[in-house]
C-alpha positions in Angstrom: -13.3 25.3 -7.4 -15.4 27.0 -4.6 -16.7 23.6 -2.1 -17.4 24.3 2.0 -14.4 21.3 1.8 -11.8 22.9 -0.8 -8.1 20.8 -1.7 -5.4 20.0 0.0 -7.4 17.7 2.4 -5.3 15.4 4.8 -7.1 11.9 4.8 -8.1 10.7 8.4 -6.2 7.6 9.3 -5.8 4.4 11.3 -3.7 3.0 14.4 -3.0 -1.0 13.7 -5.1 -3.2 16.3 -3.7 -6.5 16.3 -6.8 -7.9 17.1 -10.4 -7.5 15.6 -11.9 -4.6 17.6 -14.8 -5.3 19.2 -16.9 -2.5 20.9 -20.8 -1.5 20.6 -21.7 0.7 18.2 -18.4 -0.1 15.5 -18.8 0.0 11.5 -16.5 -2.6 10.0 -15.4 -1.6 6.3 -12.8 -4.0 4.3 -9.2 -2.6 3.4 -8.6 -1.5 0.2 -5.0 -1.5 -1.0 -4.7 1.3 -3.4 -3.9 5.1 -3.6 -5.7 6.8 -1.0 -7.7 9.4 -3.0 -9.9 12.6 -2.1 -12.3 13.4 -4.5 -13.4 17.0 -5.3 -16.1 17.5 -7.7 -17.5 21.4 -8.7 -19.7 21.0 -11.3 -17.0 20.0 -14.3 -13.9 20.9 -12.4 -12.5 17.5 -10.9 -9.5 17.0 -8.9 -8.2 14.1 -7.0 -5.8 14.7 -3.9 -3.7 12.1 -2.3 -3.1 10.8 1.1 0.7 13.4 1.1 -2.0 16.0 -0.7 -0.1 16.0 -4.0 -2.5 15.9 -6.9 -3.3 12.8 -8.7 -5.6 13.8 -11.1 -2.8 13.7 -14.1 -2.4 10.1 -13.1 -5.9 8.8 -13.8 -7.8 10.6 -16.7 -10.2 7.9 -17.2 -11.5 8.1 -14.0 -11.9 11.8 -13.9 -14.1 12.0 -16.9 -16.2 8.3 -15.0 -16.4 10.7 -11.5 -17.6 13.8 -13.6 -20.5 11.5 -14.7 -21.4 9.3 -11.7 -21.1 11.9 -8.7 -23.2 14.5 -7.4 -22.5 17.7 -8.8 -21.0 19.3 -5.8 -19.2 17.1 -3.4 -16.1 15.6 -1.7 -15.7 11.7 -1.1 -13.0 10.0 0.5 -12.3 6.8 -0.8 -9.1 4.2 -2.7 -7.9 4.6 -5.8 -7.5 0.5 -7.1 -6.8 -1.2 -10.3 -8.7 -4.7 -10.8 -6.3 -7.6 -12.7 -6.9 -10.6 -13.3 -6.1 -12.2 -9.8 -7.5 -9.3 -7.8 -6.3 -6.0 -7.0 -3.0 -4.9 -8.6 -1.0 -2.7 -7.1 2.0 -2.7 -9.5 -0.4 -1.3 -12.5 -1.2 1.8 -9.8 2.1 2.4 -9.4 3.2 2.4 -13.4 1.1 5.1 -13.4 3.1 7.5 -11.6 4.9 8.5 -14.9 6.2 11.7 -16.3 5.5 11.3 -19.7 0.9 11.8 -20.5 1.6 10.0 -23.3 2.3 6.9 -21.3 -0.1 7.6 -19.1 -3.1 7.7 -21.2 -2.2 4.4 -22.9 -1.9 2.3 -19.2 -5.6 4.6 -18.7 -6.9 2.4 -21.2 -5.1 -0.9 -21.0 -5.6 -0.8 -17.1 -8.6 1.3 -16.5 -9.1 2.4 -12.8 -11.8 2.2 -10.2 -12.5 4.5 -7.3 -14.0 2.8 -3.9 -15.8 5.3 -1.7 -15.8 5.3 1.9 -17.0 8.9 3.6 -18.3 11.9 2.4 -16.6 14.9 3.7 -19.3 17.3 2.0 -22.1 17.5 -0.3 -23.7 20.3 -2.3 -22.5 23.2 0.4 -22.9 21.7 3.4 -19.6 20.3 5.0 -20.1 17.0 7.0 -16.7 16.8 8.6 -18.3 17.0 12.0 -21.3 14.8 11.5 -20.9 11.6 12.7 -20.0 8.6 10.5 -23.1 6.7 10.4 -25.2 9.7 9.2 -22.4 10.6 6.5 -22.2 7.1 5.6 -26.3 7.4 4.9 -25.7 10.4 2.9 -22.8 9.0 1.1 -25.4 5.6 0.1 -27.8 8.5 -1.1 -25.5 10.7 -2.9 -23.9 7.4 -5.0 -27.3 5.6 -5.0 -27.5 5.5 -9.0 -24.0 5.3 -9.6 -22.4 2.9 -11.4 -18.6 1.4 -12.4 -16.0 2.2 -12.0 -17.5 4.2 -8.7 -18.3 1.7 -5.9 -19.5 2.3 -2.6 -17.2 0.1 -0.5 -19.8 -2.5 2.2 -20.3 -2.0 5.3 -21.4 -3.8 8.6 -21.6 -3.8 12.2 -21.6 -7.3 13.0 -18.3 -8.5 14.1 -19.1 -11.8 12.4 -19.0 -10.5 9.2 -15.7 -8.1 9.3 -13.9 -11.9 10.3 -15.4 -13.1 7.3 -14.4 -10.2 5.3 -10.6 -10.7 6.7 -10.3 -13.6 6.0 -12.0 -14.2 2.3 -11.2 -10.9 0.7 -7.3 -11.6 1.0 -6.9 -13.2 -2.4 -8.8 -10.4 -3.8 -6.1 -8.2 -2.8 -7.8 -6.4 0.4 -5.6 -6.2 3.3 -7.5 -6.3 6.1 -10.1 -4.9 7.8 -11.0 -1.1 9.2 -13.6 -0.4 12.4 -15.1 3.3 12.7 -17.0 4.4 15.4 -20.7 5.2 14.4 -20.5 8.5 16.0 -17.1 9.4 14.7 -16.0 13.1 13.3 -14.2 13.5 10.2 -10.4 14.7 11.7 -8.1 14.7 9.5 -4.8 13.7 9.5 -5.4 12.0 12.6 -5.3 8.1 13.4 -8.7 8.2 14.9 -9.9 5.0 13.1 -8.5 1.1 13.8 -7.5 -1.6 11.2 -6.2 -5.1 11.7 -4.0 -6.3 8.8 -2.4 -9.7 8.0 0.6 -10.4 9.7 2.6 -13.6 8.6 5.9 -14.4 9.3 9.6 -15.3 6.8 13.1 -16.3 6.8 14.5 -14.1 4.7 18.3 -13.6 3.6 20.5 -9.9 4.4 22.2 -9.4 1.6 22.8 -5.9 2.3 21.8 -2.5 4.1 21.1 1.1 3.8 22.3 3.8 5.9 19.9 5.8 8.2 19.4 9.6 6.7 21.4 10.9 9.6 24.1 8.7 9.0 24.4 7.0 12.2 23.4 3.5 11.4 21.4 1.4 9.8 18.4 2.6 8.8 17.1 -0.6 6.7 18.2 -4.4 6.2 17.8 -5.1 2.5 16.2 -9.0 1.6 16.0 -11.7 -0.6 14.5 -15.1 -1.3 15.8 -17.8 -3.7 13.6 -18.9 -6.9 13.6 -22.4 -8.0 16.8 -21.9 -10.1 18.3 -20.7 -6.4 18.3 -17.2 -8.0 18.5 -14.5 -5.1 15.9 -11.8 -5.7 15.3 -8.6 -3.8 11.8 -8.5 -1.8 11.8 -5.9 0.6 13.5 -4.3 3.2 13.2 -4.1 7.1 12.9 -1.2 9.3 11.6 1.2 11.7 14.7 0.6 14.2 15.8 2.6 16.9 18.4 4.9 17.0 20.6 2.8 19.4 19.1 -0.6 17.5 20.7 1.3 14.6 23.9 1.3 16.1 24.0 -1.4 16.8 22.9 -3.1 13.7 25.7 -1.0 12.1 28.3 -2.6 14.3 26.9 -5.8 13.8 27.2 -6.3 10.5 30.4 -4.4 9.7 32.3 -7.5 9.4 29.9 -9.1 6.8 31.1 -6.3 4.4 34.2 -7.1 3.8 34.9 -8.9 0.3 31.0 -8.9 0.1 30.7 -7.7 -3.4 33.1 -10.1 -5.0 30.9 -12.8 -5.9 27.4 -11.1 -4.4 24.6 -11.8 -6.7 23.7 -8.8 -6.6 26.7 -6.7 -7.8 25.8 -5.8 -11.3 22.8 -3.9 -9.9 23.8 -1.2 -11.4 24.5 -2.0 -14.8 20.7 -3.6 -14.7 19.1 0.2 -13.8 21.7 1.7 -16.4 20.3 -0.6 -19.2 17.3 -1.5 -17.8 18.0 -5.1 -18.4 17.8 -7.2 -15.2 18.0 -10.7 -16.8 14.4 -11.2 -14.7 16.1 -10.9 -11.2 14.8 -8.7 -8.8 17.6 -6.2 -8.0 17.8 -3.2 -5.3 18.7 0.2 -6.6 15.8 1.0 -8.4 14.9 4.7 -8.5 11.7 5.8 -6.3 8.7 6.4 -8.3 7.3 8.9 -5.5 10.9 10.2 -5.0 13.5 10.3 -7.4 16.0 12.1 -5.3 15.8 9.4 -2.8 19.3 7.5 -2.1 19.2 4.3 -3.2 22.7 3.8 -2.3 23.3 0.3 -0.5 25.9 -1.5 1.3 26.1 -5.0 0.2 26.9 -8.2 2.8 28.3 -11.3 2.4 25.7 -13.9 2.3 25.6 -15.4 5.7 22.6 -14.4 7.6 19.0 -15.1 7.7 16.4 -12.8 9.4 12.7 -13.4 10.4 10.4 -11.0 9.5 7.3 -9.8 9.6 5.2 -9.1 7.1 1.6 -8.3 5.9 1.0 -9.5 2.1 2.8 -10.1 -0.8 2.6 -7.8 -4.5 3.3 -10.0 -6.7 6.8 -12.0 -5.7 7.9 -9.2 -2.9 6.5 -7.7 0.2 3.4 -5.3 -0.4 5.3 -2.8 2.6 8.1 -2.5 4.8 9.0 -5.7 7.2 10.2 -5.2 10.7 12.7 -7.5 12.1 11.7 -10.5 14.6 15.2 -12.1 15.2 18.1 -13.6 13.8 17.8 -16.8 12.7 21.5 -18.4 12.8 20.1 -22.2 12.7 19.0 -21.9 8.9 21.5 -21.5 5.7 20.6 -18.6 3.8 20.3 -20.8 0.4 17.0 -22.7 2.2 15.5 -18.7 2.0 13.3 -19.1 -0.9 9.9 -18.8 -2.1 7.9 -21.6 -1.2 7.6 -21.0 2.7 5.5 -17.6 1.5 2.3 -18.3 2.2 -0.4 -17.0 -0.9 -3.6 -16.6 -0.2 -6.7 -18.2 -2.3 -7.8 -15.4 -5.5 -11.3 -14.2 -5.1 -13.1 -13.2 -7.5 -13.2 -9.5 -7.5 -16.3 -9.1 -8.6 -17.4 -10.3 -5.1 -16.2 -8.2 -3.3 -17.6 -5.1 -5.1 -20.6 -6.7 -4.4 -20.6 -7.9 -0.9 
């Protein structure tokens, strides 16, 4: 592969605004929630990096062969990596994907096809664009993909602030996440959060039913949650971090008394047994190795059921949180058994379809 943009390529980024920006001369683009994906096409050799530049192309052989036929011959695009179900993007048939085993692989390639969403264009033919600004590569990205067809999409575009609300708010239930704003005279840098997106932020009482210690040992480095089902079933739906190293500390001394006795009768104390046997009798359990890491500890501390946290959070995958939470407060006026599903708040499906073609 011989590009003026060659692999590993470090995707330029975005600092959270909690408002909409608003500023002359922004481009508002929707969020995609995917796998962050660099494509590099040479003629017939293919390969798609990541956002941690680790090759995906193993992952997604279907839409290797699709980007072979609907790109320009020599190029590099910037775009997300998504899987379209039923009730909009679906982000747990991405991440079955990240599997040792081709065999299993090419068999979720053709039950759960992929799609690629572009966004920039980092080079084309053998001219590299990384310092042309983004409303001239954006032209030349419309150009490049202009008889294209599925599962390569151009993602929409607009400058009118009107619009991007719109888009936050109506594209949820398709799975999108929020909403991006690029200057129209912005370089390509990568690895840099040059870029701004506002995400959906939404608040829950959640119970602690455990922690995880920091990697340096010194305290807590994330509070482990659940939320009841309607058979008061606790499940495990994320965890909440990002603490300080003295809020760690202190977390650690904090909770120290809640682990005492706290695994006789915890509901989640046959964890274990569930990953050894893979049979969870449908609860959601922590534990569970790391696709992306499987050295990662998943060792956890479990507490005794007593407290209730609010957190904050941006969406939901399926019944748990789409990313980390981060702690708002304690919330010692509620009983951890009223923690449970209903207070999430689920936004209204869209049809896909519509967004592809906004």
């Amino acid at each position: 592969m011989d590009l003026p943009v060659n692999p590993p390529v470090s995707p330029m980024l975005a600092k959270l605004a909690r408002e909409l920006p608003v500023a002359e001369g922004l481009c508002y683009e929707p969020k995609w929630d995917g796998f962050r994906g660099i494509v590099f096409r040479d003629g017939h050799e293919v390969e798609l990096g990541s956002r941690n530049e680790r090759p995906l192309t193993r992952y997604f052989p279907e839409l290797v062969d699709s980007l072979r036929a609907e790109l320009p011959e020599r190029c590099v695009i910037d775009g997300e990596i998504v899987i379209a179900g039923r009730n909009g993007l679906d982000f747990d048939a991405l991440l079955q994907r990240i599997h040792p085993a081709l065999s299993r692989v090419r068999l979720l390639a053709e039950r759960t096809p992929a799609s690629f969403v572009a966004f920039d264009l980092l080079a084309i033919g053998d001219r590299d664009l990384r310092a042309v600004p983004f409303a001239r590569r954006r032209a030349q990205l419309e150009e490049a993909l202009a008889s294209s067809g599925a599962p390569v999409h151009l993602t929409p575009v607009t400058t009118s602030v009107a619009v991007a609300r719109d888009w936050f708010s109506r594209f949820e239930g398709a799975g999108l996440d929020g909403v991006v704003a690029k200057p129209a005279d912005l370089a390509y840098v990568e690895g840099k959060r040059v870029m701004l997106k506002m995400k959906h932020e939404r608040t829950a009482d959640c119970v602690v039913a455990g922690f995880r210690w920091h990697k340096d040992g010194a305290g807590v480095g994330s509070l482990l949650l659940g939320l009841y089902d309607d058979r008061a079933t606790l499940h495990h739906v994320g965890v909440a971090t990002s603490f300080p190293a003295a809020k760690r500390r202190a977390l650690a001394d904090e909770l120290a008394p809640l682990t005492h006795d706290a695994l006789a009768g915890h509901p989640w104390r046959g964890w274990a047994e569930a990953v050894t046997t893979g049979d969870d009798g449908g609860q959601r359990l922590p534990g569970a190795p790391s696709r992306w890491n499987a050295k990662a500890d998943q060792a956890w501390e479990p507490l005794r059921i007593e407290r209730v946290a609010e957190v904050s959070y941006d969406n939901l995958q399926g019944d748990r949180f789409r990313h980390a939470t981060h702690l708002v407060r304690w919330r010692p006026d509620r009983d951890p058994s009223s923690c449970t599903y209903d207070q999430l708040e689920r936004p209204v499906p869209e049809e896909l379809s519509r967004v592809f073609g906004a």
